[in-house]
N, C-alpha and C positions, 0 to 999 in steps of 0.2 A: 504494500500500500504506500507507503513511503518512499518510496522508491519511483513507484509512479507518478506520486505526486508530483518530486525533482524533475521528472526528466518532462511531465506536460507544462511545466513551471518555465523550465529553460525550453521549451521548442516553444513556448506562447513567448517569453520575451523576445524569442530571436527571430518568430512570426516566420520560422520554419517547418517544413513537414517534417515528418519523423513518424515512426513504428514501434508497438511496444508487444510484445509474446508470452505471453503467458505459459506455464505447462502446467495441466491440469490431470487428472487420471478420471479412471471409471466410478470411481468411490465417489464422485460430486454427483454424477448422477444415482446410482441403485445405496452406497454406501453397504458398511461391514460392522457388524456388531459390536467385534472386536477394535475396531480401527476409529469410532467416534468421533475422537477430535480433529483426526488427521480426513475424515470424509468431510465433517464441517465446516474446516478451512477450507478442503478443497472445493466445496460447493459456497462458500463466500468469494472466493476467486472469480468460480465461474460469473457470478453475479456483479461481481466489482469489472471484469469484464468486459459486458456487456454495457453496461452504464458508461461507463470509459469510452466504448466504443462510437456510442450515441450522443453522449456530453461533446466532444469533440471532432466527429465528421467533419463539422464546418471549418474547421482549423486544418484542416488535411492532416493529423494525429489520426493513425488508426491503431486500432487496437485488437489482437487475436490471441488464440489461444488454442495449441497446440494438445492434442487428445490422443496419446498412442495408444491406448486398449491397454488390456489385460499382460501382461508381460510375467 
């Protein structure tokens, strides 16, 4: 989160494009009993995201998130 903040912070100052990637896994969507906190975050990513992505179109900042499955 912080992280993105800086770097839309610095492409809004410098009123440049720029790209930010997220890596998400399968736990943000179905999630794991055992794995809670870590499918939570991952499913507050997916969501911080999307919002990112939407908030900033018009600035030419995009924003993705990269999903490799089950490994």
């Amino acid at each position: 989160f912080f992280l993105m903040q800086g770097v839309v912070a610095h492409l809004l100052d410098r009123k440049a494009p720029g790209s930010i990637v997220n890596v998400l896994s399968m736990s943000a969507h179905c999630g794991q009993s055992f794995l809670t906190p870590y499918s939570s975050s991952k499913g507050a990513l997916m969501t911080l995201t999307k919002n990112v992505a939407n908030a900033y179109r018009s600035n030419r900042i995009r924003c993705n998130a990269v999903l490799p499955g089950w490994m």
